[in-house]
mmCIF file of the N, C-alpha and C atoms, coordinates in Angstrom:
data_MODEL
# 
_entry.id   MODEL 
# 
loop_
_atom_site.group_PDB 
_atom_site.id 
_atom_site.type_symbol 
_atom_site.label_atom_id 
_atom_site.label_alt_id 
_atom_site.label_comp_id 
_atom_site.label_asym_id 
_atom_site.label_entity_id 
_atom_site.label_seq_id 
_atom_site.pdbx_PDB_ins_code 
_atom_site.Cartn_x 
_atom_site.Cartn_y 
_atom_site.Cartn_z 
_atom_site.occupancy 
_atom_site.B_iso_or_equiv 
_atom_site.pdbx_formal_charge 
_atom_site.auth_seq_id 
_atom_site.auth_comp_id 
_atom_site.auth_asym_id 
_atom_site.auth_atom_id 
_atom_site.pdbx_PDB_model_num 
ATOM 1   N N  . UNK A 1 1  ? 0.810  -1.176  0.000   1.00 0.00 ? 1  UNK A N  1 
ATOM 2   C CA . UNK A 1 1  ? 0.000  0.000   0.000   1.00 0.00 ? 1  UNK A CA 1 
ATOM 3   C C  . UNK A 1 1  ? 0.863  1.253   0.000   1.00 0.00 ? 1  UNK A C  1 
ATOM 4   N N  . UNK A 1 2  ? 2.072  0.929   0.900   1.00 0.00 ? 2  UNK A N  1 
ATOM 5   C CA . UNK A 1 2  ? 3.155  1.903   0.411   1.00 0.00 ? 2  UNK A CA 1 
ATOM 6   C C  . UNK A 1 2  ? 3.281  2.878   -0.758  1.00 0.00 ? 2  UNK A C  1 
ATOM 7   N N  . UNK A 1 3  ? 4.012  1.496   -1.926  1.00 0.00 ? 3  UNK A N  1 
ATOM 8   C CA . UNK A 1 3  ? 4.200  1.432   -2.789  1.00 0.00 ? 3  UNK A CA 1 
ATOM 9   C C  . UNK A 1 3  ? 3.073  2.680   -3.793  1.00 0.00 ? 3  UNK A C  1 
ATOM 10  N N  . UNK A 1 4  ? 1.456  1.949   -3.273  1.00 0.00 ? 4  UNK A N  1 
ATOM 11  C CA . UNK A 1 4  ? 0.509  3.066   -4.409  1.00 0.00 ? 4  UNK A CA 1 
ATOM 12  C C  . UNK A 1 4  ? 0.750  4.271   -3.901  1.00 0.00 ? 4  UNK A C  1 
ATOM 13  N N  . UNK A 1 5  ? 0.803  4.784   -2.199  1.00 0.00 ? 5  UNK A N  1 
ATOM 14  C CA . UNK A 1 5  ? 0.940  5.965   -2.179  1.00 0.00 ? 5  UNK A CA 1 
ATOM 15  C C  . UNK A 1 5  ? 2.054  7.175   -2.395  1.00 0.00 ? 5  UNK A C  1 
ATOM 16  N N  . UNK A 1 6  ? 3.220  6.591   -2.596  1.00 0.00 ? 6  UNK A N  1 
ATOM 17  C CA . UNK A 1 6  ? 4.393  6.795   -2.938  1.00 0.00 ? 6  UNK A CA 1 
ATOM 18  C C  . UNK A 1 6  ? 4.070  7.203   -4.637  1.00 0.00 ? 6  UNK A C  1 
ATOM 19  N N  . UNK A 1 7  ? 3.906  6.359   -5.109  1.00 0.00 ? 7  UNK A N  1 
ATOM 20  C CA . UNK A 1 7  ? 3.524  6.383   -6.772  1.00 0.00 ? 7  UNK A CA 1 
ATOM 21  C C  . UNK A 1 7  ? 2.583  7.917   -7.081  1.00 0.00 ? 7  UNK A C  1 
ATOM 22  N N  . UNK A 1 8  ? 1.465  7.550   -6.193  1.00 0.00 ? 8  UNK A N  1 
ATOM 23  C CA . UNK A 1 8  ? 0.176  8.091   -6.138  1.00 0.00 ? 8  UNK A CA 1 
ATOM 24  C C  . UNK A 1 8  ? 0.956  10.182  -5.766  1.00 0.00 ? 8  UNK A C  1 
ATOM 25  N N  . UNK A 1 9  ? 1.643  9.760   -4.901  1.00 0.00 ? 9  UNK A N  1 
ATOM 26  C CA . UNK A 1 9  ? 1.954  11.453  -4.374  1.00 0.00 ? 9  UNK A CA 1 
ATOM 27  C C  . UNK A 1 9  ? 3.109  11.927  -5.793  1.00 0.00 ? 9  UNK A C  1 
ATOM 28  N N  . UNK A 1 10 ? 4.167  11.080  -5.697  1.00 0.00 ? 10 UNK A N  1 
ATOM 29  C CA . UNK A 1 10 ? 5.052  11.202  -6.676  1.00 0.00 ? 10 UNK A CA 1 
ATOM 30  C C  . UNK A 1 10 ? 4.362  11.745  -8.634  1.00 0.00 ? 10 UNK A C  1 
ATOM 31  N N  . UNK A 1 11 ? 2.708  11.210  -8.767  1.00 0.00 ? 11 UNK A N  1 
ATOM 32  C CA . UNK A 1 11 ? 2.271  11.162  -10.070 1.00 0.00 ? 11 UNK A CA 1 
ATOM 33  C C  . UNK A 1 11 ? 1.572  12.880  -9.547  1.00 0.00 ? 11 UNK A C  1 
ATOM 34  N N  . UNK A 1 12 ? 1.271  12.875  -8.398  1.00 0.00 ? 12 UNK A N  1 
ATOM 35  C CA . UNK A 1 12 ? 0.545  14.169  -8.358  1.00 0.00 ? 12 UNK A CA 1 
ATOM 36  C C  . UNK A 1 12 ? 1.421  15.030  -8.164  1.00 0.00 ? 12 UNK A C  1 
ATOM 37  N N  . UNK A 1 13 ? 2.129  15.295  -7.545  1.00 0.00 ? 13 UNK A N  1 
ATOM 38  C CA . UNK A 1 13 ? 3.871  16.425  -7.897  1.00 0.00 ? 13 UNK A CA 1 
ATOM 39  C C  . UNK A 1 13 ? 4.344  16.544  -9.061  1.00 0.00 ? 13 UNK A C  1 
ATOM 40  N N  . UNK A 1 14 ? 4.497  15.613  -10.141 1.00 0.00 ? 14 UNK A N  1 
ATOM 41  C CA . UNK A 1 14 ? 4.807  15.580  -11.447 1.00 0.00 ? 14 UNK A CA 1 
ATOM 42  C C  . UNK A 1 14 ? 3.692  16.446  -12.240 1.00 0.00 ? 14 UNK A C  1 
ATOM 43  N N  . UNK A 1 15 ? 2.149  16.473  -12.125 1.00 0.00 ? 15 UNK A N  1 
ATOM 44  C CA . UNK A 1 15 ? 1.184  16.824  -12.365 1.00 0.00 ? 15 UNK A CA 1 
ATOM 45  C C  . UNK A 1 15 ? 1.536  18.472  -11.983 1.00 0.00 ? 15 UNK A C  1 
ATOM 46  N N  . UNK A 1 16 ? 1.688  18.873  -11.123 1.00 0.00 ? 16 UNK A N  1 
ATOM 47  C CA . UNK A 1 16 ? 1.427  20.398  -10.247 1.00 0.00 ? 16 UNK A CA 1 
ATOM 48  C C  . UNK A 1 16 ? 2.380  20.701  -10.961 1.00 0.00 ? 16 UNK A C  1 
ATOM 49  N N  . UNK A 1 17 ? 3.973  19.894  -10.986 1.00 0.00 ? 17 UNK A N  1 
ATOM 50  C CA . UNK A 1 17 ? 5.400  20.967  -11.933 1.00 0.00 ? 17 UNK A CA 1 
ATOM 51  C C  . UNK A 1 17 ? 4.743  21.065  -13.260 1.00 0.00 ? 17 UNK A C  1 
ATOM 52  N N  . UNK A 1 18 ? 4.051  20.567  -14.242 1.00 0.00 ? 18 UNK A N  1 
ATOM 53  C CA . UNK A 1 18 ? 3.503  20.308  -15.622 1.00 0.00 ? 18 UNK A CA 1 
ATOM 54  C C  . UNK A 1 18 ? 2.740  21.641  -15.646 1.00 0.00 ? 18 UNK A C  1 
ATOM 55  N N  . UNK A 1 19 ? 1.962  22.071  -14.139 1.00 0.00 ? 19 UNK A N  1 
ATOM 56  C CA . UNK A 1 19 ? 0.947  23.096  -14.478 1.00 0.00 ? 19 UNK A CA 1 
ATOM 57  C C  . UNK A 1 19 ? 1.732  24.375  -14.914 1.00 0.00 ? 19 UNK A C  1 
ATOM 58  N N  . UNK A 1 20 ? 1.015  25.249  -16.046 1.00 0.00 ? 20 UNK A N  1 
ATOM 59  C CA . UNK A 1 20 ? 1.638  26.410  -16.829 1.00 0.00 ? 20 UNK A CA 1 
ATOM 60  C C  . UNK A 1 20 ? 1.213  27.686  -15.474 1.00 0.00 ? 20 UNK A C  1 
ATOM 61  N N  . UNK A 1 21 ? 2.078  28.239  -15.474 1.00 0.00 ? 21 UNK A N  1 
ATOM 62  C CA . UNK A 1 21 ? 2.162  29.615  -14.439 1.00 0.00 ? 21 UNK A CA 1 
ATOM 63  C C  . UNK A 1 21 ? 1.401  30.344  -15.555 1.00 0.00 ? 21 UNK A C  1 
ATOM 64  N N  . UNK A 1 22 ? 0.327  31.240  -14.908 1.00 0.00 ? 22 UNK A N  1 
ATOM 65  C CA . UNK A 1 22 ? -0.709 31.761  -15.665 1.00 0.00 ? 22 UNK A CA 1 
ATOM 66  C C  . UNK A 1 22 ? 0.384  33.403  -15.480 1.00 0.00 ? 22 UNK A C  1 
ATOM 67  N N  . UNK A 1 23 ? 0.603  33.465  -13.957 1.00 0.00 ? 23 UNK A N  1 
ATOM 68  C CA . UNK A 1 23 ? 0.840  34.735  -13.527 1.00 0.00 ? 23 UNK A CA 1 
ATOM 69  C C  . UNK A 1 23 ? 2.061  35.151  -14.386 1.00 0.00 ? 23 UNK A C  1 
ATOM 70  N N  . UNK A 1 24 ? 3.047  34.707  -14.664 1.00 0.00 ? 24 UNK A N  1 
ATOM 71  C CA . UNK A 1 24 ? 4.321  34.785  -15.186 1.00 0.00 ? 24 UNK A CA 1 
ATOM 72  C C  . UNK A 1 24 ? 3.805  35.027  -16.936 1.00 0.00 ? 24 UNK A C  1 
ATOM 73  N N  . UNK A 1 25 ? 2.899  34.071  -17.688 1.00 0.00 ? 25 UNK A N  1 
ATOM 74  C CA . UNK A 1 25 ? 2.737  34.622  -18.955 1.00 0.00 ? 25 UNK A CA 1 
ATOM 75  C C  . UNK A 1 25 ? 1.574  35.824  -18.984 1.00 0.00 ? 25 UNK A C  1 
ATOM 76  N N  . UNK A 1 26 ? 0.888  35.983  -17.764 1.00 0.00 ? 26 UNK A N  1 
ATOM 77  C CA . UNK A 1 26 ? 0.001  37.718  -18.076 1.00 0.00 ? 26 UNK A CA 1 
ATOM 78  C C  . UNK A 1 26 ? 1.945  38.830  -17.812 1.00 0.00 ? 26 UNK A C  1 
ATOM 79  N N  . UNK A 1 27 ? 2.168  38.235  -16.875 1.00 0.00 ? 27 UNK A N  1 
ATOM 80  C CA . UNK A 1 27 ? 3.455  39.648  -16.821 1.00 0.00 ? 27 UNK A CA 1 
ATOM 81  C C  . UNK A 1 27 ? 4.184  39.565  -18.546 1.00 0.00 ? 27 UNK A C  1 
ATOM 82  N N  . UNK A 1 28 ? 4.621  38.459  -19.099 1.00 0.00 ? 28 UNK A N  1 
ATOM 83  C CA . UNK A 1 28 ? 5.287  38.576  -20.412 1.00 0.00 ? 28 UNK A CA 1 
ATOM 84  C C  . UNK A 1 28 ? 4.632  38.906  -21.238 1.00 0.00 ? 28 UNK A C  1 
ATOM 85  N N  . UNK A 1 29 ? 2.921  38.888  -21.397 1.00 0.00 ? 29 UNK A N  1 
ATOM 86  C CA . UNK A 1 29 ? 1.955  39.806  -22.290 1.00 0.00 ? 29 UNK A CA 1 
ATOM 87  C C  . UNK A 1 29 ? 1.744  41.137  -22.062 1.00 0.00 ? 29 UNK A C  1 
ATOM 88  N N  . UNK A 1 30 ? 2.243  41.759  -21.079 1.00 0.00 ? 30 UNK A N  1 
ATOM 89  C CA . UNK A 1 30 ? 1.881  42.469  -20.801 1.00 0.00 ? 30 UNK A CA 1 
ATOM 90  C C  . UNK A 1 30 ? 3.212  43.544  -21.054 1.00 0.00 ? 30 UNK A C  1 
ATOM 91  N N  . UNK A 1 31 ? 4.243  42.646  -21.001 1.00 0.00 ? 31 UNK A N  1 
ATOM 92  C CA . UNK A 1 31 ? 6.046  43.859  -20.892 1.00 0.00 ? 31 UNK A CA 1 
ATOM 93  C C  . UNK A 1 31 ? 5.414  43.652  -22.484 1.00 0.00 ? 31 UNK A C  1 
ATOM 94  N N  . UNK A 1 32 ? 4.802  42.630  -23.217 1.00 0.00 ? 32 UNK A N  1 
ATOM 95  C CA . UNK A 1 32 ? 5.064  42.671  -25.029 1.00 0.00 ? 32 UNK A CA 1 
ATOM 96  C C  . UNK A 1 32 ? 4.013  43.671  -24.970 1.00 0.00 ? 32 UNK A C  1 
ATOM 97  N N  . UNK A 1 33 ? 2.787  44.043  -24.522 1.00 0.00 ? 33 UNK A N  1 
ATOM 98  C CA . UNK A 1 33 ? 1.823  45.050  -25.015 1.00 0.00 ? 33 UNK A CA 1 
ATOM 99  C C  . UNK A 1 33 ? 2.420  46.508  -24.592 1.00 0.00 ? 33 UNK A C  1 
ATOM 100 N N  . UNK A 1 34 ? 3.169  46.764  -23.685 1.00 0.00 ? 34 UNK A N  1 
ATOM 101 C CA . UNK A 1 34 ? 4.054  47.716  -23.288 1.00 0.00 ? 34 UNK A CA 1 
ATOM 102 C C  . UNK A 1 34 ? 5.212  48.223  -24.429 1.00 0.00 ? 34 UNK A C  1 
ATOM 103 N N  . UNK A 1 35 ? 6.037  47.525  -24.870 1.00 0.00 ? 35 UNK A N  1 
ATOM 104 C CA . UNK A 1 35 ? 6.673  47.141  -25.438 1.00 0.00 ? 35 UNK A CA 1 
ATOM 105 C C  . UNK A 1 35 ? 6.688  47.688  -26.585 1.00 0.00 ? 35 UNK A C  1 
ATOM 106 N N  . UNK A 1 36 ? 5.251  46.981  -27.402 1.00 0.00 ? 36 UNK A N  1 
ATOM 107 C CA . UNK A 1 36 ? 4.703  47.680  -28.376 1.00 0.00 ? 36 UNK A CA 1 
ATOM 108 C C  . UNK A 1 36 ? 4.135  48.691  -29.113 1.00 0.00 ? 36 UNK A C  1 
ATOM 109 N N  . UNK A 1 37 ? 3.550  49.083  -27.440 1.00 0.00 ? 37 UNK A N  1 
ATOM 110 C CA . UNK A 1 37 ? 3.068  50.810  -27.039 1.00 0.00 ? 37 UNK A CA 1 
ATOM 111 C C  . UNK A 1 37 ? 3.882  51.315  -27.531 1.00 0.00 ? 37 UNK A C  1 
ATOM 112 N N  . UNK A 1 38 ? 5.288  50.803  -26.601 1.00 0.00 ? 38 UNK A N  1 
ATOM 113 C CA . UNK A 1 38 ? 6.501  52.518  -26.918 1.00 0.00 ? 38 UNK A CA 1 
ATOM 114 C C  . UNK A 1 38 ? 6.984  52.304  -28.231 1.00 0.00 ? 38 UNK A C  1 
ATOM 115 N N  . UNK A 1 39 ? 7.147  50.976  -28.851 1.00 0.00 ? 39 UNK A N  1 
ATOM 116 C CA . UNK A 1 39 ? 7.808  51.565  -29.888 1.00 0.00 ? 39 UNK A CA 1 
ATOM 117 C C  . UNK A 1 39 ? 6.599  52.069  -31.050 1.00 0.00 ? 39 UNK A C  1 
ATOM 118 N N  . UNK A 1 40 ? 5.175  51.906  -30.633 1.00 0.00 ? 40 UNK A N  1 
ATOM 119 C CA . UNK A 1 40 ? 4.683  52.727  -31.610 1.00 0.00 ? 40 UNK A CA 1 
ATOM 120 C C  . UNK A 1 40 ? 4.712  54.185  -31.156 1.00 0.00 ? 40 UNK A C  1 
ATOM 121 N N  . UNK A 1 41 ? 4.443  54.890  -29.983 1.00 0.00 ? 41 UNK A N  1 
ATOM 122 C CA . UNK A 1 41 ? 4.700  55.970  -29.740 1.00 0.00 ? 41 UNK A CA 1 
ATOM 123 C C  . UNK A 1 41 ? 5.969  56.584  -30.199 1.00 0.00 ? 41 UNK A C  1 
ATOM 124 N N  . UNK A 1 42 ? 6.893  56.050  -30.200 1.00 0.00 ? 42 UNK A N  1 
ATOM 125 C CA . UNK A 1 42 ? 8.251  56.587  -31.394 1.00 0.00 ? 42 UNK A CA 1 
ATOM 126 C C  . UNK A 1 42 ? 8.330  56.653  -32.235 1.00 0.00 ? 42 UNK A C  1 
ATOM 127 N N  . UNK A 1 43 ? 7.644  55.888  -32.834 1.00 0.00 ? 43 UNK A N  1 
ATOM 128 C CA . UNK A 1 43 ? 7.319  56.169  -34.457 1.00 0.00 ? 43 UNK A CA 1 
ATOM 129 C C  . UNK A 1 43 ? 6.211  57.011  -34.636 1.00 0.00 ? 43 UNK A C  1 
ATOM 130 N N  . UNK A 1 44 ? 5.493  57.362  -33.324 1.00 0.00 ? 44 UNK A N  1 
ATOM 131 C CA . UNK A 1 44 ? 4.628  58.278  -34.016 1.00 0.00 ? 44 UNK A CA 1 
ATOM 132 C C  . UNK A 1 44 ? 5.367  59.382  -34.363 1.00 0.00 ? 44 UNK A C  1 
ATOM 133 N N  . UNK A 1 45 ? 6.190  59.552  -33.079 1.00 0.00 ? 45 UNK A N  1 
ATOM 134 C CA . UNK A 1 45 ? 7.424  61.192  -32.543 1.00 0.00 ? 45 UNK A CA 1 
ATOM 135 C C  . UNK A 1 45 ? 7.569  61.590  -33.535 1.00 0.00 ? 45 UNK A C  1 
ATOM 136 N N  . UNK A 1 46 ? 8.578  60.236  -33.773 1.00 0.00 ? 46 UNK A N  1 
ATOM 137 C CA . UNK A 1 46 ? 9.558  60.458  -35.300 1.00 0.00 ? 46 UNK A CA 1 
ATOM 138 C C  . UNK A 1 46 ? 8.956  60.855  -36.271 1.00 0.00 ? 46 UNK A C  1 
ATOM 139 N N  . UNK A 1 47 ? 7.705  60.401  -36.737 1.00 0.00 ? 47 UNK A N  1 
ATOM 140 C CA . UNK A 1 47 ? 7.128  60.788  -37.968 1.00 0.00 ? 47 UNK A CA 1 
ATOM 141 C C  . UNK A 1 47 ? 6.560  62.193  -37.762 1.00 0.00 ? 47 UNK A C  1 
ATOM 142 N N  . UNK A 1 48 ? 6.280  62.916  -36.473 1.00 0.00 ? 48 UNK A N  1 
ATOM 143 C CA . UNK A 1 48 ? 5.554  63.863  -36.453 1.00 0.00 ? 48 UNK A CA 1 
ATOM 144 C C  . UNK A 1 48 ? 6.987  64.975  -36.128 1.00 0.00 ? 48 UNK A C  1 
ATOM 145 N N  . UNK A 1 49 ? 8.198  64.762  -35.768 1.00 0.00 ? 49 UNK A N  1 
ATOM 146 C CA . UNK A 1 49 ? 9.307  65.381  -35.690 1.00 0.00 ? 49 UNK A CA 1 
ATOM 147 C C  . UNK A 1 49 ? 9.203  65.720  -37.485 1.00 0.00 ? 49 UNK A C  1 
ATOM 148 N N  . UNK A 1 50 ? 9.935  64.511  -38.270 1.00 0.00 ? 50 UNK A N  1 
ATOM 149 C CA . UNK A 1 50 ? 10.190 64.948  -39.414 1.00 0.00 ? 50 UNK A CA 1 
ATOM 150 C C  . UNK A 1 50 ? 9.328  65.881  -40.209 1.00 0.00 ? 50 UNK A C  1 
ATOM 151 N N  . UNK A 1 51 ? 7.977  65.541  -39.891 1.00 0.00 ? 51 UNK A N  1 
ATOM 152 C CA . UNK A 1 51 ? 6.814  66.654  -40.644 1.00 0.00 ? 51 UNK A CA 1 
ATOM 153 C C  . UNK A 1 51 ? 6.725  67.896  -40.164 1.00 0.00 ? 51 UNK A C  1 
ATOM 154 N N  . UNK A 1 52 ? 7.166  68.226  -39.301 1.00 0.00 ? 52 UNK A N  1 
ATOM 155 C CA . UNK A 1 52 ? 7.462  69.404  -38.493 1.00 0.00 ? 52 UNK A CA 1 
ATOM 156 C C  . UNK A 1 52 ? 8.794  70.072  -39.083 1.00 0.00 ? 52 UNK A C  1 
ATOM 157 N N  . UNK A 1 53 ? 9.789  69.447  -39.299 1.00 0.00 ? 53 UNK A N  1 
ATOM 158 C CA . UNK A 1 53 ? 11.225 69.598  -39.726 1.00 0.00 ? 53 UNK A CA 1 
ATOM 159 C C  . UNK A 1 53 ? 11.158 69.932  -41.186 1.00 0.00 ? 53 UNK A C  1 
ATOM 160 N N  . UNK A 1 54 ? 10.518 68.917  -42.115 1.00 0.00 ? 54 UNK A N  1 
ATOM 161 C CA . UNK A 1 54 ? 10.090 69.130  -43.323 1.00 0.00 ? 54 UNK A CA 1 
ATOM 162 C C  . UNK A 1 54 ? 8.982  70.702  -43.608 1.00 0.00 ? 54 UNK A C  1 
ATOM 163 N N  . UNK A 1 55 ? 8.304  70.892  -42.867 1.00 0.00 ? 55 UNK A N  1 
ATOM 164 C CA . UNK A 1 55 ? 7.313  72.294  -43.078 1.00 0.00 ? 55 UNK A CA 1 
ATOM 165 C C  . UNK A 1 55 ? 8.315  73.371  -42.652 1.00 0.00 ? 55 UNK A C  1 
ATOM 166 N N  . UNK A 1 56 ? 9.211  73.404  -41.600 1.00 0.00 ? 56 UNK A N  1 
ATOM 167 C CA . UNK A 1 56 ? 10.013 74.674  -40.942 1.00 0.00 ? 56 UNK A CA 1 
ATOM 168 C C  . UNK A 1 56 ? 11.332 74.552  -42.280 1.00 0.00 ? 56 UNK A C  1 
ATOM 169 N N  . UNK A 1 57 ? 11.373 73.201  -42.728 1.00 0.00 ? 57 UNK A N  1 
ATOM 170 C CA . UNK A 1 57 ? 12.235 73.743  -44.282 1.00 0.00 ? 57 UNK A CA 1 
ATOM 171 C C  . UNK A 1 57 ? 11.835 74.392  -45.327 1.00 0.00 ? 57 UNK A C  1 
ATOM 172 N N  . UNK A 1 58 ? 10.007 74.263  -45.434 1.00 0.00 ? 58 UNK A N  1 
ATOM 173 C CA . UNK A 1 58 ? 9.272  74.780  -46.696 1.00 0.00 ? 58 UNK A CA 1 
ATOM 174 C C  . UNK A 1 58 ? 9.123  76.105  -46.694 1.00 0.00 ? 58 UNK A C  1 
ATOM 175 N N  . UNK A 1 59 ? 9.108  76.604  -44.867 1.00 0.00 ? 59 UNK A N  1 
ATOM 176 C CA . UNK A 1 59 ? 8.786  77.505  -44.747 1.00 0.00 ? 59 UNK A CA 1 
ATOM 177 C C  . UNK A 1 59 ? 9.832  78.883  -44.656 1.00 0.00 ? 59 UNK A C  1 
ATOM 178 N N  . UNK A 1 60 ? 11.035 78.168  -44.243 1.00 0.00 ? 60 UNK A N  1 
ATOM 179 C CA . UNK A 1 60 ? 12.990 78.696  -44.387 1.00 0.00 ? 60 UNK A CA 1 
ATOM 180 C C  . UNK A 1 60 ? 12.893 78.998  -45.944 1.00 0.00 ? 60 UNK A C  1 
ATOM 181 N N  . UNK A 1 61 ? 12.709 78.157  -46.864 1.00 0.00 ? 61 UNK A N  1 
ATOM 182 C CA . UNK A 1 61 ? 12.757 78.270  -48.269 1.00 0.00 ? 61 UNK A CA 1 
ATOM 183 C C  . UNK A 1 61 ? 11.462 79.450  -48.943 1.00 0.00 ? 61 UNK A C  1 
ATOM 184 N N  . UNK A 1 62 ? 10.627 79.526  -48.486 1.00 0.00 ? 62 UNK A N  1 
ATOM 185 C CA . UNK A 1 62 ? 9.763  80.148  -48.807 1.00 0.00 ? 62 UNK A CA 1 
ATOM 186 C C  . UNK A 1 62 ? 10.190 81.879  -48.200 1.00 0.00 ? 62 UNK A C  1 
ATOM 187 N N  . UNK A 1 63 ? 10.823 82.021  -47.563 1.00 0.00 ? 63 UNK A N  1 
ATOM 188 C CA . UNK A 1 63 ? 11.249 83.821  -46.477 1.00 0.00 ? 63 UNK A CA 1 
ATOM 189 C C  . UNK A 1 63 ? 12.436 83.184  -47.471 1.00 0.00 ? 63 UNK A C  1 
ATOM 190 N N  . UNK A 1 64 ? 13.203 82.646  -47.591 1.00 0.00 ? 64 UNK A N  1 
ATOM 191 C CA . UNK A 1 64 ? 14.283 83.042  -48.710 1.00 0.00 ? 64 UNK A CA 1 
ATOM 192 C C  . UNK A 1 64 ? 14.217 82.969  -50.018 1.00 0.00 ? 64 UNK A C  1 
ATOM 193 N N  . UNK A 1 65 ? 12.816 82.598  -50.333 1.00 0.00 ? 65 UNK A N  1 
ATOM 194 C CA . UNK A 1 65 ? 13.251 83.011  -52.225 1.00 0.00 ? 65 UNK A CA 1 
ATOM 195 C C  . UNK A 1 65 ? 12.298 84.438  -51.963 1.00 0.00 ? 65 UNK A C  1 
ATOM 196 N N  . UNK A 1 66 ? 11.611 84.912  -50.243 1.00 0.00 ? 66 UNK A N  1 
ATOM 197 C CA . UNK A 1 66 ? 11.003 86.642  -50.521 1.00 0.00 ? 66 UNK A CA 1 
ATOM 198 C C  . UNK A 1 66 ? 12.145 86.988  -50.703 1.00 0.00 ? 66 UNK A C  1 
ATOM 199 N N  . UNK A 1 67 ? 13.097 86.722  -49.746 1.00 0.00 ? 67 UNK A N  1 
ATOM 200 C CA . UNK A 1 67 ? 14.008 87.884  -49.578 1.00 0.00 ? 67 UNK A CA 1 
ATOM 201 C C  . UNK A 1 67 ? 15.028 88.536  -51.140 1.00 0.00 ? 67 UNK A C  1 
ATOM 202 N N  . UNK A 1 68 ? 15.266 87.174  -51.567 1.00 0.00 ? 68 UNK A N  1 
ATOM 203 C CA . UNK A 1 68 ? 15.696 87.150  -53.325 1.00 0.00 ? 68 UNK A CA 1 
ATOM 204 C C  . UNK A 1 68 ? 14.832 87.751  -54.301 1.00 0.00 ? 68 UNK A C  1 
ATOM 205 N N  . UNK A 1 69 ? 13.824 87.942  -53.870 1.00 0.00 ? 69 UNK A N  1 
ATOM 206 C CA . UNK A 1 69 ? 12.476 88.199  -54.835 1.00 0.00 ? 69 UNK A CA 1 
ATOM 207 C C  . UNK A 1 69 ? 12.765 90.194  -54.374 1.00 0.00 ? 69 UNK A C  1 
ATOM 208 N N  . UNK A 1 70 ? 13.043 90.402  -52.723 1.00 0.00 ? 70 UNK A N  1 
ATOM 209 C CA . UNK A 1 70 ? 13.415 91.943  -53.233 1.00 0.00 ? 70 UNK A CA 1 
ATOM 210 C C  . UNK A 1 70 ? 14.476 92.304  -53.077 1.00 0.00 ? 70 UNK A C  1 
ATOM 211 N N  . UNK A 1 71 ? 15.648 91.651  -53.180 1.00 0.00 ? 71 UNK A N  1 
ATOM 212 C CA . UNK A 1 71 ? 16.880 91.851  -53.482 1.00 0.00 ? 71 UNK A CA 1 
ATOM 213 C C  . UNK A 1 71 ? 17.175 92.017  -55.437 1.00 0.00 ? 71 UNK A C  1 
ATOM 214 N N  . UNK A 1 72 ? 16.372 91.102  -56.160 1.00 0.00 ? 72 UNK A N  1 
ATOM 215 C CA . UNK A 1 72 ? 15.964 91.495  -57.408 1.00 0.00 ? 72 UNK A CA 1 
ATOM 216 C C  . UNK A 1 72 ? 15.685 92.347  -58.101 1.00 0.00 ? 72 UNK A C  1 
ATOM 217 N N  . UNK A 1 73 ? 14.270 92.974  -56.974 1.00 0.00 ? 73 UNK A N  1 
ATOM 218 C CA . UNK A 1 73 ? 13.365 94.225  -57.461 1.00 0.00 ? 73 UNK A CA 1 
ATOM 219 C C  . UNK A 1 73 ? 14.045 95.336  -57.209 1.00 0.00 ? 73 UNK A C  1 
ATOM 220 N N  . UNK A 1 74 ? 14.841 95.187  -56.075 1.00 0.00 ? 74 UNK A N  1 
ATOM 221 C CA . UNK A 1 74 ? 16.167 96.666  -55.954 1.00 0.00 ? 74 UNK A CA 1 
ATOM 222 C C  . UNK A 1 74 ? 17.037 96.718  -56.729 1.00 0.00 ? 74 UNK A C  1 
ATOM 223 N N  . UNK A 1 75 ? 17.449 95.647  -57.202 1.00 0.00 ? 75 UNK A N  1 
ATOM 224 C CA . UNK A 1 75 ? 19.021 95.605  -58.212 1.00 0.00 ? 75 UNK A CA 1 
ATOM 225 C C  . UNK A 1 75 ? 18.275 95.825  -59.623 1.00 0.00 ? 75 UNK A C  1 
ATOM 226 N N  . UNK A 1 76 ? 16.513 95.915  -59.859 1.00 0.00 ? 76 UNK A N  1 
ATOM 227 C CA . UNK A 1 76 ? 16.535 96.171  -61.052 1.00 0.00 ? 76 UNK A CA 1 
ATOM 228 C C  . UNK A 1 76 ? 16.079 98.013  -60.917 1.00 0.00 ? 76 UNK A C  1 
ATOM 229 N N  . UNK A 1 77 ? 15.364 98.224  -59.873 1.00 0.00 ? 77 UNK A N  1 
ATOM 230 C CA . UNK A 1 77 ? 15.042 99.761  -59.088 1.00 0.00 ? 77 UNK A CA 1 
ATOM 231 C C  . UNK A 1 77 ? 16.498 100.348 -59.436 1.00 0.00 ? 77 UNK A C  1 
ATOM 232 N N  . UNK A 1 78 ? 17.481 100.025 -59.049 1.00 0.00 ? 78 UNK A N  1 
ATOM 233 C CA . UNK A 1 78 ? 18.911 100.693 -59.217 1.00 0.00 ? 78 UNK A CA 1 
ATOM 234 C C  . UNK A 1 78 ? 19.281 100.559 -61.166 1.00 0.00 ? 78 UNK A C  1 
ATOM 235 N N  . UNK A 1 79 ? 18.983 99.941  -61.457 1.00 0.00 ? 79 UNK A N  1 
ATOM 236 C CA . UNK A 1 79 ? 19.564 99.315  -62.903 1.00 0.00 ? 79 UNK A CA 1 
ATOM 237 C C  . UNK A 1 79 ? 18.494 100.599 -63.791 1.00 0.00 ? 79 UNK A C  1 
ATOM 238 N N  . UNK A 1 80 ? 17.526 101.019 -63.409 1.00 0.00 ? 80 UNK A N  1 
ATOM 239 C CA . UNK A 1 80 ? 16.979 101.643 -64.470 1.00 0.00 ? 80 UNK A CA 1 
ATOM 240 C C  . UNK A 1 80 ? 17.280 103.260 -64.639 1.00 0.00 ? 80 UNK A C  1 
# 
């Protein structure tokens, strides 16, 4: 009778190590949904940095072809 309960405790310990830790894969779903957050929030940055960077160039280029536009109109004001 030993013998079954020995077996019997030994098959149910083998059973309990087999069971999957629930708590340990919500924490690793959870660093990956984190995870995923930030690196989409950086790519939002980034994309909203460069469009920002890209307009303050359109807009640098745009006050410098005024300024050429009356640096023109004077050099032709003087020329006539």
């Amino acid at each position: 009778m030993k013998k079954v309960a020995v077996t019997a405790l030994v098959l149910a310990l083998g059973l309990a190590a087999c069971k999957p830790n629930n708590a340990d894969n919500n924490v690793a779903n959870d660093t990956a949904v984190e995870n995923n957050a930030e690196a989409d929030v950086n790519a939002a940055s980034t994309d909203a940095t460069n469009a920002a960077d890209a307009a303050l160039n359109v807009a640098d280029n745009a006050v410098e072809n005024a300024g050429n536009a009356v640096d023109n109109a004077q050099a032709a004001v003087e020329n006539k």
